[in-house]
gemmi code that builds the backbone of each chain (N, CA, C; Angstrom):
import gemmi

chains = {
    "A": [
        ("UNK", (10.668, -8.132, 13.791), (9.879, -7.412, 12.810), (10.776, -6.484, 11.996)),
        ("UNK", (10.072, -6.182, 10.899), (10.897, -5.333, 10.069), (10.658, -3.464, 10.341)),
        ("UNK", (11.970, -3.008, 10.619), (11.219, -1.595, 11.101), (12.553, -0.480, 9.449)),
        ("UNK", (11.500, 0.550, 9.209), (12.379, 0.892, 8.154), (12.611, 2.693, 8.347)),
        ("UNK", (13.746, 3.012, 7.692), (14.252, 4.570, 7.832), (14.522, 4.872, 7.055)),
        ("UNK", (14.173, 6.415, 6.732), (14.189, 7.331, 5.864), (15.342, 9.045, 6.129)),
        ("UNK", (15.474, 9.392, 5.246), (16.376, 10.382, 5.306), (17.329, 10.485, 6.098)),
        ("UNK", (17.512, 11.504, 7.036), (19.006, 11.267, 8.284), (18.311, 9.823, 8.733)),
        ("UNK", (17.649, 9.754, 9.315), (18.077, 8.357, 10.437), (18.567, 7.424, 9.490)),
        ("UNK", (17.892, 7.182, 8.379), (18.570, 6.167, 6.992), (20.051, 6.027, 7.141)),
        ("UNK", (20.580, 7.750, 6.787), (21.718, 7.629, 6.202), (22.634, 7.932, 7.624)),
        ("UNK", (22.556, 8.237, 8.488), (23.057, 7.858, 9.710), (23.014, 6.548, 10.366)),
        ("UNK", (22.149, 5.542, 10.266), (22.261, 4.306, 10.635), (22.763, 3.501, 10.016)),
        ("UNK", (23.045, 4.169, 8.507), (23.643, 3.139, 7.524), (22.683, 2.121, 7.109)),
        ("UNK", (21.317, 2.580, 7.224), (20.696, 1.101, 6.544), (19.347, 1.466, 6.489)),
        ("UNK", (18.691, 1.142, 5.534), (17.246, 1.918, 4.814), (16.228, 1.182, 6.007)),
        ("UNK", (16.593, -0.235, 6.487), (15.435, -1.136, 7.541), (15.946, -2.454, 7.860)),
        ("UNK", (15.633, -2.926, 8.950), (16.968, -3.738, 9.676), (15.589, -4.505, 10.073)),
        ("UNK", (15.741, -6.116, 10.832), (15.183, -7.075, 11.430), (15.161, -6.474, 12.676)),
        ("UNK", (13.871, -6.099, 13.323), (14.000, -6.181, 15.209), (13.449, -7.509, 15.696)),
        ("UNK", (13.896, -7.711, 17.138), (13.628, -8.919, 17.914), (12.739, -8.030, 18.685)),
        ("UNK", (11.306, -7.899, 18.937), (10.568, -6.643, 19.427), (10.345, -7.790, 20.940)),
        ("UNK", (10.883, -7.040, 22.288), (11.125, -8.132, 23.296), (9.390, -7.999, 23.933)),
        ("UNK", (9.382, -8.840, 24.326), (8.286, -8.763, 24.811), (7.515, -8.218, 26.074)),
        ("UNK", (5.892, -7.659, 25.806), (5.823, -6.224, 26.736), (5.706, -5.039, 25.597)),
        ("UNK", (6.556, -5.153, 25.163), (6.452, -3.601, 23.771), (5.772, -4.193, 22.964)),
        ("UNK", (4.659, -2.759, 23.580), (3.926, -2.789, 22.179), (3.338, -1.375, 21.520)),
        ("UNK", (3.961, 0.068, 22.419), (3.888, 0.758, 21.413), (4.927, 1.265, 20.339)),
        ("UNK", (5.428, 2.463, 19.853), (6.156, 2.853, 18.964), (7.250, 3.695, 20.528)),
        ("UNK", (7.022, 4.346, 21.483), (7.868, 4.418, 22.367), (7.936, 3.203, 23.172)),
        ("UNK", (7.761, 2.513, 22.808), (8.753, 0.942, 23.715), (9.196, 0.419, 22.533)),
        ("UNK", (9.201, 0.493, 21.429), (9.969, 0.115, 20.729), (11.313, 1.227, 20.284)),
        ("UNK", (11.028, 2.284, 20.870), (12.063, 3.330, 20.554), (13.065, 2.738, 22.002)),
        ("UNK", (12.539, 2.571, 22.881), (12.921, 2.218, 23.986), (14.293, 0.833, 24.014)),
        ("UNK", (13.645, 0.266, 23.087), (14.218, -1.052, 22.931), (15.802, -0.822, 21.643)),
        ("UNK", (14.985, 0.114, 20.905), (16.119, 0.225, 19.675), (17.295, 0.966, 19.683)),
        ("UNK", (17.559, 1.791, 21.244), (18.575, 2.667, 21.392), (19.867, 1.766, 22.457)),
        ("UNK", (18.972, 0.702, 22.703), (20.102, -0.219, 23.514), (20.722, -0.913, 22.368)),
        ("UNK", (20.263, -0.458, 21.042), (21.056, -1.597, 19.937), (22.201, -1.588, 19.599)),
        ("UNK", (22.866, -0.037, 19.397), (24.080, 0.497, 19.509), (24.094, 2.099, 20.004)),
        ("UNK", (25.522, 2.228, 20.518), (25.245, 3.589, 20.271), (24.889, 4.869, 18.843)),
        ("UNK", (25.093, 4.275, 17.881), (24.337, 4.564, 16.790), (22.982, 4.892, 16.958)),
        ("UNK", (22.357, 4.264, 17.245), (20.850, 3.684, 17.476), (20.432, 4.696, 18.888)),
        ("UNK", (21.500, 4.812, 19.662), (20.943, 5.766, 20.917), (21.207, 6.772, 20.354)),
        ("UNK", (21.887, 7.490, 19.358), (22.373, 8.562, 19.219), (21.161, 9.477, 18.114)),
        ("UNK", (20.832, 8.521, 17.609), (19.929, 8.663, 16.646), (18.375, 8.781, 16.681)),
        ("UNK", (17.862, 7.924, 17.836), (16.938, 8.421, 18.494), (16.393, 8.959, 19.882)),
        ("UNK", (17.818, 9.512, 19.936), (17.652, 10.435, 21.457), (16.642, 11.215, 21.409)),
        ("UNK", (16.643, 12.465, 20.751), (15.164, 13.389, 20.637), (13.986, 12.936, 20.182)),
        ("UNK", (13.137, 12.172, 20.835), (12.173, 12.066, 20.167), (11.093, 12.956, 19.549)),
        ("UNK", (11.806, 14.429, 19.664), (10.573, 15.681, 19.304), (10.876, 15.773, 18.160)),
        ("UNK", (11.869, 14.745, 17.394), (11.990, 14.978, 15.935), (11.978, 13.958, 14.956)),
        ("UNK", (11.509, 13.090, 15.948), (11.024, 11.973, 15.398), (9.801, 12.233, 14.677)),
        ("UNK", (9.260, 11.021, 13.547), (8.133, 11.113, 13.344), (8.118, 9.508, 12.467)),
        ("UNK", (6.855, 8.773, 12.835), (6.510, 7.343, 12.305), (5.100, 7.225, 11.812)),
        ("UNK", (5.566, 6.065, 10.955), (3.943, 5.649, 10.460), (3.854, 3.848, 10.846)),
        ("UNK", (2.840, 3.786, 10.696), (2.569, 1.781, 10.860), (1.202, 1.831, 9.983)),
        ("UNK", (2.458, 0.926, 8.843), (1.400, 0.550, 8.013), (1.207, 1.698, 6.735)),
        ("UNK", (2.173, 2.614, 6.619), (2.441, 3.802, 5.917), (1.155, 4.838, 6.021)),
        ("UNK", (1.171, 4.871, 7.433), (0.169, 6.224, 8.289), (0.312, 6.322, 9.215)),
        ("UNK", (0.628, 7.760, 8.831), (1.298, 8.373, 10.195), (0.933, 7.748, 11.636)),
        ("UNK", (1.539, 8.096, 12.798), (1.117, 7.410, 14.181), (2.082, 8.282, 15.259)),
        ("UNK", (1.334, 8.051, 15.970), (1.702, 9.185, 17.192), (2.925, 8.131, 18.003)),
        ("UNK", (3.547, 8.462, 18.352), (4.493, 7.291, 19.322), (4.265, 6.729, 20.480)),
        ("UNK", (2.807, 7.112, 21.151), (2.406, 6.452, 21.992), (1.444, 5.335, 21.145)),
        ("UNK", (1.544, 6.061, 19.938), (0.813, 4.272, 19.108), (0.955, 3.067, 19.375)),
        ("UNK", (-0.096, 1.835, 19.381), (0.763, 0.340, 19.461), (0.474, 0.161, 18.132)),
        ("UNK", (1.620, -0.960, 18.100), (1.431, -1.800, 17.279), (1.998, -3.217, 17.352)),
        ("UNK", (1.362, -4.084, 16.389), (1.722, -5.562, 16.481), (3.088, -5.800, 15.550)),
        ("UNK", (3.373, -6.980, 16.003), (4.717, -7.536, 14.824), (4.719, -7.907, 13.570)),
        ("UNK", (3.390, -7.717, 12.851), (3.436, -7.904, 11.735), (2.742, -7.086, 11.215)),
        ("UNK", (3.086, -5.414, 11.650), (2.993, -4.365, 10.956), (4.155, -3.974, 10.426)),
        ("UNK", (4.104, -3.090, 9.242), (5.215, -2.346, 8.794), (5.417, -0.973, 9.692)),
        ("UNK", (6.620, -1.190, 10.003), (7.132, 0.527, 10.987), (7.729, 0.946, 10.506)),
        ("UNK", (7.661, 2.556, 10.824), (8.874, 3.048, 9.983), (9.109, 4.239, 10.674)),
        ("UNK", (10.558, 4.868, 10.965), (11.077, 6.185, 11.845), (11.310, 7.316, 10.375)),
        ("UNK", (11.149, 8.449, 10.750), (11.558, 9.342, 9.535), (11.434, 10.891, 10.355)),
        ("UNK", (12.491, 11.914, 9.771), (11.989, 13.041, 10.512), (11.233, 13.731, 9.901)),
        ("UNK", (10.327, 15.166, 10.330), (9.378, 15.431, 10.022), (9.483, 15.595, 8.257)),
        ("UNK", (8.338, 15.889, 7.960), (8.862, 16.284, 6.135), (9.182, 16.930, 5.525)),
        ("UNK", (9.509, 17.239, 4.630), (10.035, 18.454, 4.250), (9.847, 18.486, 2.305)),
        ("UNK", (8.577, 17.571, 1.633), (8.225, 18.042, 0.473), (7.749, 19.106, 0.177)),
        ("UNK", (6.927, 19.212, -1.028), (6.624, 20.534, -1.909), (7.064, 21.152, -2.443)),
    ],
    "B": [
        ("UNK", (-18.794, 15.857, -7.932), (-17.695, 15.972, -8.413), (-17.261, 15.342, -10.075)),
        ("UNK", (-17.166, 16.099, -10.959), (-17.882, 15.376, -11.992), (-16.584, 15.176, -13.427)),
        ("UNK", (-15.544, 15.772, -13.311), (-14.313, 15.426, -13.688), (-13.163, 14.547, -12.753)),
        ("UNK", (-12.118, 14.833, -13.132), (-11.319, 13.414, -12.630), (-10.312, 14.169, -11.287)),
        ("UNK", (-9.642, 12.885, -10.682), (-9.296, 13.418, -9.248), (-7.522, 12.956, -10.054)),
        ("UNK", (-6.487, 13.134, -10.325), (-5.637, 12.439, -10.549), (-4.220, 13.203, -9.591)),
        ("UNK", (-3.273, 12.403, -9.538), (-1.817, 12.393, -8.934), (-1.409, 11.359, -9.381)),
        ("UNK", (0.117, 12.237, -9.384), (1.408, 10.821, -9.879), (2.586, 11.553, -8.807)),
        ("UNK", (3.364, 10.397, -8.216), (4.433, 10.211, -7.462), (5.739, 9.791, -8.377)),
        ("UNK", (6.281, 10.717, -9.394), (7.159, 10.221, -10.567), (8.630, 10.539, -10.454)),
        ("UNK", (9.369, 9.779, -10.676), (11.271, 10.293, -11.114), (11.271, 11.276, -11.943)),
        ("UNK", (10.507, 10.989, -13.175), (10.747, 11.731, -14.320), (10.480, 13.423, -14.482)),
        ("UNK", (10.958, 13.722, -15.254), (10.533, 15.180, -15.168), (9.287, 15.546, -15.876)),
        ("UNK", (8.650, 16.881, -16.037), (7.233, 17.019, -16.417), (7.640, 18.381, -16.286)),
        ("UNK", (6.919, 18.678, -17.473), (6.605, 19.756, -18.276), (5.425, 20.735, -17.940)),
        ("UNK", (5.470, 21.707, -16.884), (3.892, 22.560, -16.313), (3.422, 22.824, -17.683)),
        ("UNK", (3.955, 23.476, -18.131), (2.929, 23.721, -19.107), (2.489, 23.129, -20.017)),
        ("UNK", (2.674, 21.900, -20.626), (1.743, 20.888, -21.165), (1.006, 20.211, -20.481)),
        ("UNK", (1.686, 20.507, -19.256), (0.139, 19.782, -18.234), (-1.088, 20.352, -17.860)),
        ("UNK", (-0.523, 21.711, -17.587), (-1.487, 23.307, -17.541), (-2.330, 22.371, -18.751)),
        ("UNK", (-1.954, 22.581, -20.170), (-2.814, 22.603, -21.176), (-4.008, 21.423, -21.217)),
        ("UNK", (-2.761, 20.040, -20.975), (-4.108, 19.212, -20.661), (-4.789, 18.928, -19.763)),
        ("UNK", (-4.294, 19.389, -18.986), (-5.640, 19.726, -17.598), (-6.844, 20.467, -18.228)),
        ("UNK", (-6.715, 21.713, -18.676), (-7.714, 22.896, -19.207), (-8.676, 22.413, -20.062)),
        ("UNK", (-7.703, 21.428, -21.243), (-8.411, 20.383, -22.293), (-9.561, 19.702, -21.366)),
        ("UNK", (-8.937, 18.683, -20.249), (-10.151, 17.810, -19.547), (-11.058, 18.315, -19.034)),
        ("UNK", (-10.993, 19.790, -18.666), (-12.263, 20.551, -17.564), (-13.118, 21.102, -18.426)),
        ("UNK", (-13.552, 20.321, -19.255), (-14.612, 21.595, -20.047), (-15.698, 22.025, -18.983)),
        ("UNK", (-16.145, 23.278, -19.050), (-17.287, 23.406, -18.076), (-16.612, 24.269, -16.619)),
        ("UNK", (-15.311, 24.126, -16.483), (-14.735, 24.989, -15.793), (-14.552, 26.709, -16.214)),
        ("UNK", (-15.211, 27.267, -14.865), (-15.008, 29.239, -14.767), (-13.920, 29.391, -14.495)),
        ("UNK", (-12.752, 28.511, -13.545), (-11.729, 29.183, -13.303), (-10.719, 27.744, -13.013)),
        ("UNK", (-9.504, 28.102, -13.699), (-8.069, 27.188, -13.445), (-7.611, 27.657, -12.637)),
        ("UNK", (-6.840, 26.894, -11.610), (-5.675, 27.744, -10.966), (-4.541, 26.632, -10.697)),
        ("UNK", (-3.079, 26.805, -10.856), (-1.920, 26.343, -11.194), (-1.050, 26.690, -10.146)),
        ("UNK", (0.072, 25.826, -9.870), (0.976, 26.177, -9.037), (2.153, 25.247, -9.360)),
        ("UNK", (3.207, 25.688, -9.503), (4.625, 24.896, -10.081), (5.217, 25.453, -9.017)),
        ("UNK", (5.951, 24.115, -8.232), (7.335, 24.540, -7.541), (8.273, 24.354, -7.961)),
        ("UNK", (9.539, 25.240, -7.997), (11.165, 24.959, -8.844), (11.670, 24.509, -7.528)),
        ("UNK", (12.910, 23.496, -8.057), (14.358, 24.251, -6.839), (14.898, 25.074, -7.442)),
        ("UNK", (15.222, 25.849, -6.454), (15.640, 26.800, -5.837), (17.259, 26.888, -6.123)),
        ("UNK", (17.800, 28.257, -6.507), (19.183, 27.758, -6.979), (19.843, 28.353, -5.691)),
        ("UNK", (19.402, 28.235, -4.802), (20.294, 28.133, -3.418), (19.259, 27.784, -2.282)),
        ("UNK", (20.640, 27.392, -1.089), (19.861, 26.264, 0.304), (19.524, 27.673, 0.781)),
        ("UNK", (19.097, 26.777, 2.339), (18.025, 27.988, 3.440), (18.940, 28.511, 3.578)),
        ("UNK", (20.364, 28.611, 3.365), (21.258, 30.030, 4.029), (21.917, 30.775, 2.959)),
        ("UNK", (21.161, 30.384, 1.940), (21.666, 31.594, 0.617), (22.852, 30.915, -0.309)),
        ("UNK", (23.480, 29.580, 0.235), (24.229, 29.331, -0.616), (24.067, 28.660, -1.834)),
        ("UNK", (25.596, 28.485, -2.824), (24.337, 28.145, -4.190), (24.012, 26.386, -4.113)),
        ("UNK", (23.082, 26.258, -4.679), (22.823, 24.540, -4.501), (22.685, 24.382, -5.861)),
        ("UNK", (23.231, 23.112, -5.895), (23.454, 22.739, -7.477), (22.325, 21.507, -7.550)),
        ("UNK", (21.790, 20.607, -6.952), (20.759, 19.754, -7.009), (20.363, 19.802, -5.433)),
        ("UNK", (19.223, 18.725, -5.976), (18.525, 18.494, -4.585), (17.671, 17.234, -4.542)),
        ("UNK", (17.948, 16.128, -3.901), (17.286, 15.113, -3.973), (16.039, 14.550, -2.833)),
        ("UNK", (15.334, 14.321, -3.475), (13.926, 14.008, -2.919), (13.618, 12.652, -2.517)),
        ("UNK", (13.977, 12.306, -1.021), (13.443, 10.817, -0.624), (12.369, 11.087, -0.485)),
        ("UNK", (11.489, 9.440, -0.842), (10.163, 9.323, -0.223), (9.912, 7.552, 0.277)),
        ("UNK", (8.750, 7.842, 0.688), (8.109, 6.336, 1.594), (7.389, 5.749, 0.032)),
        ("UNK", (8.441, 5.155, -0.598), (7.606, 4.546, -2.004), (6.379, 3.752, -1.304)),
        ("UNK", (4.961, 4.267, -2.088), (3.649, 3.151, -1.242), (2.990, 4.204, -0.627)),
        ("UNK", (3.761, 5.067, 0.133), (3.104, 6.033, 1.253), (2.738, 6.729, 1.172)),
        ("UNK", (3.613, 7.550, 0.061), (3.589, 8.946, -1.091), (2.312, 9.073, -1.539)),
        ("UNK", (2.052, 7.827, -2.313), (1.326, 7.694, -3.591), (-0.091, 8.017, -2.757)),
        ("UNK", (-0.479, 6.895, -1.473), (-1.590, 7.059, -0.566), (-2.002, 8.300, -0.155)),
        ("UNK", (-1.075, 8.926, 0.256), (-1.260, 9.985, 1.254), (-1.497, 11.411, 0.136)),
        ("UNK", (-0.731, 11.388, -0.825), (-1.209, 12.581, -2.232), (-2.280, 12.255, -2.689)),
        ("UNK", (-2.957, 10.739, -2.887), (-3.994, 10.608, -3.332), (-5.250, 11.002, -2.500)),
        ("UNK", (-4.877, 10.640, -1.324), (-6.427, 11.210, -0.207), (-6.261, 12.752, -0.442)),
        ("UNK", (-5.220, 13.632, -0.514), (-5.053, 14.881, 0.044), (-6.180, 15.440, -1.484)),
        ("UNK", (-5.593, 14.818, -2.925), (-6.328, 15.461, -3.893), (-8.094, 14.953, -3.250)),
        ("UNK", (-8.263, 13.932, -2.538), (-9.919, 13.774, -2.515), (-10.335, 14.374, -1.285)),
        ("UNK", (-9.347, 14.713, -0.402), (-10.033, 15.948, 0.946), (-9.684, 16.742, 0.363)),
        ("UNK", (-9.495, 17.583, -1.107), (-10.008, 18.980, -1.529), (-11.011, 18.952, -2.036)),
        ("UNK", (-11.751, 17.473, -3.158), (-12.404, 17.378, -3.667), (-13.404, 17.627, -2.929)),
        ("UNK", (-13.394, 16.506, -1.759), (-14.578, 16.752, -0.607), (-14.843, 18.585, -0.064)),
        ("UNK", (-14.076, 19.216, 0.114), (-13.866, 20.268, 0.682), (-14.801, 21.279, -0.076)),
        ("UNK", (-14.248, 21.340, -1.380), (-14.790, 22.285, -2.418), (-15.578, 21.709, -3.587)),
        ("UNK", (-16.138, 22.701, -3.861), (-16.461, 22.293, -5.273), (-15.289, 22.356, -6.521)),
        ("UNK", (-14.814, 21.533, -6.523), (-14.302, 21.087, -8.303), (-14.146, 20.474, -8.809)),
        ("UNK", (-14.159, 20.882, -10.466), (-14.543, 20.081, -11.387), (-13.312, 19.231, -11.702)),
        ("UNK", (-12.138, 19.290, -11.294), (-10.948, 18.568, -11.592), (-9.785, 18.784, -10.075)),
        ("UNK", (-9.142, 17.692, -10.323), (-7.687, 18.176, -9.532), (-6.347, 17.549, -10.219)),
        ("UNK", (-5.811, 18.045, -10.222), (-4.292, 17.160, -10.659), (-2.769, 17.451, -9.814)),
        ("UNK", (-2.490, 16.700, -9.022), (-1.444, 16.710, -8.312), (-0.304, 15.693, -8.853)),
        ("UNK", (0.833, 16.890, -9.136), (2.045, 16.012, -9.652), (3.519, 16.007, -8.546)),
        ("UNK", (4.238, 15.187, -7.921), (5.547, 15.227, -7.330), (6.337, 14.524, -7.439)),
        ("UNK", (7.468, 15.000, -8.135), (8.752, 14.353, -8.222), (9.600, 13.914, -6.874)),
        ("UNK", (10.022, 12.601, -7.352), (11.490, 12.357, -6.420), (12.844, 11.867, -7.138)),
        ("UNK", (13.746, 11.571, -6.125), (15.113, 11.642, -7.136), (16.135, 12.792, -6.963)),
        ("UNK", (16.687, 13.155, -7.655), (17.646, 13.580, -8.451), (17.238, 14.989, -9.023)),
        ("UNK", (17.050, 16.475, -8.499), (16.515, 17.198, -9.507), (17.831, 18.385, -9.493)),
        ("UNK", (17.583, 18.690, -10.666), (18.723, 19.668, -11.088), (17.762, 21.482, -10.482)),
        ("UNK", (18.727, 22.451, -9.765), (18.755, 23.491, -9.892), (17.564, 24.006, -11.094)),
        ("UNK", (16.461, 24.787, -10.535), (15.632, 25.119, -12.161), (14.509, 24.369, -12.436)),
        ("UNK", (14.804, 22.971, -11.922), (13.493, 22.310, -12.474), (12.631, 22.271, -11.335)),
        ("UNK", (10.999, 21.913, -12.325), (9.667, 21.452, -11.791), (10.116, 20.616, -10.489)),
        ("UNK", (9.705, 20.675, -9.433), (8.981, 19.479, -8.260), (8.316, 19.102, -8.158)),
        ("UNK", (7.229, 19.987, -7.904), (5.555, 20.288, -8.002), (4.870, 20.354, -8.847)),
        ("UNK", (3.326, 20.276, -9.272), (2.533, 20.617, -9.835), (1.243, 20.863, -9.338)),
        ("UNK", (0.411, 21.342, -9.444), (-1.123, 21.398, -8.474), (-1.773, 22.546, -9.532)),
        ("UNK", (-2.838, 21.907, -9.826), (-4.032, 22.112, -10.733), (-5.229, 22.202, -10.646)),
        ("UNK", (-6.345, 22.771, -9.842), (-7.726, 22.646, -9.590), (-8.368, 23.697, -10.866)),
        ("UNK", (-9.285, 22.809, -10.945), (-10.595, 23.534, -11.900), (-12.141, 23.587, -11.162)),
        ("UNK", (-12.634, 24.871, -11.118), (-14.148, 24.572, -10.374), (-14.747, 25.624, -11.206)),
        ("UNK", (-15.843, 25.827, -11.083), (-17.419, 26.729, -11.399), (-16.407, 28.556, -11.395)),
        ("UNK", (-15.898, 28.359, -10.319), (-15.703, 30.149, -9.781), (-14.377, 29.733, -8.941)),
        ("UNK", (-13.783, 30.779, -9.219), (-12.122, 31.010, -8.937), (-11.890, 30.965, -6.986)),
        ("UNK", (-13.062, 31.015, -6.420), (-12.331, 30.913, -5.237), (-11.888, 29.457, -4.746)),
        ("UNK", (-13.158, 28.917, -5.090), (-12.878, 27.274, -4.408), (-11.846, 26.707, -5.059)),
        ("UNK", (-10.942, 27.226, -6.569), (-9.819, 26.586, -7.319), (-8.102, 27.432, -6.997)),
        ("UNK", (-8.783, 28.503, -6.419), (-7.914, 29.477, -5.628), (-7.450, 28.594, -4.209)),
        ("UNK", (-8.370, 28.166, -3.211), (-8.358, 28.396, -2.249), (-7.764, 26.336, -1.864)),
        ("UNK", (-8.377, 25.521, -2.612), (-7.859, 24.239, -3.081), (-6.337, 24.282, -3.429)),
        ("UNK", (-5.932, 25.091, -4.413), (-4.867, 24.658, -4.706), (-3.548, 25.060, -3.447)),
        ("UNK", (-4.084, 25.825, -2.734), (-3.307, 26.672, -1.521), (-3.044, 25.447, -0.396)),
        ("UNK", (-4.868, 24.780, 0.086), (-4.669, 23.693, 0.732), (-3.957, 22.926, 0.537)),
        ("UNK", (-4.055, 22.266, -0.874), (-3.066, 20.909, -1.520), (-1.454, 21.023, -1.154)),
        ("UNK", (-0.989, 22.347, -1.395), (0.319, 23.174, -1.268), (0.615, 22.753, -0.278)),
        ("UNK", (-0.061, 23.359, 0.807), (0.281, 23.158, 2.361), (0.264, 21.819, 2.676)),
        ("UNK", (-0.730, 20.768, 2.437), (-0.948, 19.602, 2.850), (0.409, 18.924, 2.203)),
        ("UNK", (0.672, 19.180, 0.946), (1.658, 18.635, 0.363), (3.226, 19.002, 1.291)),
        ("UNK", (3.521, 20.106, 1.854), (4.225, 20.266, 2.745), (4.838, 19.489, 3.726)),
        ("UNK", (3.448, 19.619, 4.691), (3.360, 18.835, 5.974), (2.929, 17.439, 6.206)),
        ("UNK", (2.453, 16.937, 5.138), (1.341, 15.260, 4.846), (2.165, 14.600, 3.956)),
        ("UNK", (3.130, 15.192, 3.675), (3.798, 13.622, 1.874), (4.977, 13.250, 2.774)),
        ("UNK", (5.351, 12.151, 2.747), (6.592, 11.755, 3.411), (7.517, 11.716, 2.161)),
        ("UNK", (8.132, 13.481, 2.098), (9.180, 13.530, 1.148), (10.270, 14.306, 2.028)),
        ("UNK", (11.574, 14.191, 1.766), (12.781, 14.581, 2.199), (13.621, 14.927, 1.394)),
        ("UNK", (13.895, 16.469, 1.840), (14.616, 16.839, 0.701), (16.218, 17.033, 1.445)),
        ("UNK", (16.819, 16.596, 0.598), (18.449, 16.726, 0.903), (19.035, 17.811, -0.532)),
        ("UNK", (19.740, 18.958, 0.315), (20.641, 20.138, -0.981), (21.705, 19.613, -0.957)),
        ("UNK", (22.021, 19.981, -2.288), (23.538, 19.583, -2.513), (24.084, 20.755, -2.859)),
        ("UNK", (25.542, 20.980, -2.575), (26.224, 22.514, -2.920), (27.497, 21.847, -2.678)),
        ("UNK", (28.327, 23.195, -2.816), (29.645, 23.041, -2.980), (30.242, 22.390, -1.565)),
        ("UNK", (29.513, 23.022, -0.574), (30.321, 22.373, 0.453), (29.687, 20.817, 1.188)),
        ("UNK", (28.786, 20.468, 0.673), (28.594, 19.329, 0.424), (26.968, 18.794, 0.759)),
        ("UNK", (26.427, 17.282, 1.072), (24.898, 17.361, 1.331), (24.285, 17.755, 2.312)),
        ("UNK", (23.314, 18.211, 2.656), (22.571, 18.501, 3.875), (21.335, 18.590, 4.031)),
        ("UNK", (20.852, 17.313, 5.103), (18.878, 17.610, 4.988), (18.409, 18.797, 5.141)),
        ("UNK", (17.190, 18.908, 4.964), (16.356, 20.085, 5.596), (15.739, 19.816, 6.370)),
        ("UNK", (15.846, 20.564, 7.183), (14.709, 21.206, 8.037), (13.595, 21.446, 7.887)),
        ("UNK", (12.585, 20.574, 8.484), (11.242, 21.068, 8.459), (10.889, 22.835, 8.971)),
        ("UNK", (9.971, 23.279, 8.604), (9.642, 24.254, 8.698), (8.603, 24.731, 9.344)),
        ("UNK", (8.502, 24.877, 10.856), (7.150, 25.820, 12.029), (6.009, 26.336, 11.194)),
        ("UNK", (6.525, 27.492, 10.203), (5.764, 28.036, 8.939), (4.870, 27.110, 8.642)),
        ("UNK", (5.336, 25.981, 7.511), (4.709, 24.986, 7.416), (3.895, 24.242, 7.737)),
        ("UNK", (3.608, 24.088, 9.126), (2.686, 23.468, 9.902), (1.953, 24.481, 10.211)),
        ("UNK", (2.321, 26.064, 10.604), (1.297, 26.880, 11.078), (0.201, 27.296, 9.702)),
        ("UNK", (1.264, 26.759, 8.791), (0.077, 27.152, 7.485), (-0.835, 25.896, 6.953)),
        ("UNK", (-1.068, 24.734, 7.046), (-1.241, 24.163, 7.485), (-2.523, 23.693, 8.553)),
        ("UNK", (-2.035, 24.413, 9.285), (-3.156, 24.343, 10.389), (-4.028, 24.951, 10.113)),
        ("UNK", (-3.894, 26.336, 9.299), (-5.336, 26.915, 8.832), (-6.298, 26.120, 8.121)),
        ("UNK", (-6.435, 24.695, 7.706), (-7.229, 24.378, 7.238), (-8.067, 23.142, 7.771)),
        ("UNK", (-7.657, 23.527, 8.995), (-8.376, 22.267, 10.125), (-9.998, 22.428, 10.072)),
    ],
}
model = gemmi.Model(1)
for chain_id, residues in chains.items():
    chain = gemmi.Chain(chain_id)
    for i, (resn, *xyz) in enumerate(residues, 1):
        res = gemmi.Residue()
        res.name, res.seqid = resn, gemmi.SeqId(i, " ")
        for name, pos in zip(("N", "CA", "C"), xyz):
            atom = gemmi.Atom()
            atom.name, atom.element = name, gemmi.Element(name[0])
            atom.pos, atom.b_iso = gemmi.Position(*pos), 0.0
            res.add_atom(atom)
        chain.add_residue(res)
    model.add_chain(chain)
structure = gemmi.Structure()
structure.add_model(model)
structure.setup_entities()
């Protein structure tokens, strides 16, 4: 599935949204965090804290014990900071 | 609710006060305007000077999530208009970000709307702001403030 990033995690991972192989069993947004830090250490480094995480599926917001299916849009971003 | 609900999610820059004007133009029948323009800021959270500041967003997400926020004020209060404007991109030191515009009957509910929108716009738009300065880029930090202000309108 396609999972996509915004601001630091973006520009720290080097890449706006990458292809996941979402293994099977995961199906919320923490088993998929679960899954995406074995990708590199990049990827562990980046979503170690999850208290500063923040995602949407489907471009709305979602708590990380959220599920979701593989043919939603995901996306990691830290909290916001418009206005 | 009997005038128009509008927002734009734009690059471009915009002018408050020709918008002030045609906002005022569309509300005939409005007792009270109330306005709010945010600048950047010619320095970051630690006082130094910042020369731009660029604004990521969730293109798609933005647009959704500013658009409900102008219709949970509508719902909220009485008014006769709303207009919510936010830039992303590229903004120079000085300029507009923001815009927020309510028109109603009597100055509190266009007072007290445009405060919500503010806050919601805060904590609810998936925007990211990165400063730029001399010693080079750096995100921001969300802000505790922010959410505790915010929360007053649960």
């Amino acid at each position: 599935m396609r999972v996509r990033y915004f601001a630091w995690l973006r520009s720290r991972l080097n890449r706006a949204e990458e292809d996941v192989a979402v293994p099977a069993g995961v199906t919320t947004l923490n088993g998929l965090l679960d899954h995406l830090i074995t990708l590199s250490p990049g990827h562990a480094a980046v979503f170690a804290d999850r208290t500063i995480l923040r995602a949407a599926i489907n471009q709305v917001f979602a708590d990380l014990d959220s599920a979701f299916t593989p043919t939603d849009e995901v996306a990691f971003f830290p909290p916001v900071t418009g206005g | 609710m009997s005038g128009s609900i509008a927002s734009r999610v734009q690059a471009e820059p915009f002018e408050p006060g020709a918008e002030l004007a045609r906002f005022t133009k569309a509300a005939p029948g409005a007792g009270a305007i109330v306005s709010f323009t945010g600048l950047v800021r010619g320095e970051d959270h630690a006082g130094r000077a910042l020369t731009a500041m660029t604004l990521e967003h969730y293109p798609g997400m933005t647009e959704a999530q500013v658009h409900a926020m102008t219709e949970e004020a509508a719902r909220r209060w009485s008014l006769l208009s709303v207009l919510v404007i936010h830039r992303f991109g590229r903004l120079e030191a000085g300029a507009p970000i923001v815009f927020v515009a309510t028109a109603s009957p009597h100055r509190r509910a266009a007072f007290e709307a445009a405060d919500f929108l503010m806050d919601w716009l805060k904590t609810k738009a998936p925007f990211w702001k990165l400063e730029e300065g001399a010693e080079g880029a750096e995100w921001v930090a969300a802000k505790a403030e922010d959410d505790q202000a915010a929360a007053r309108w649960r």
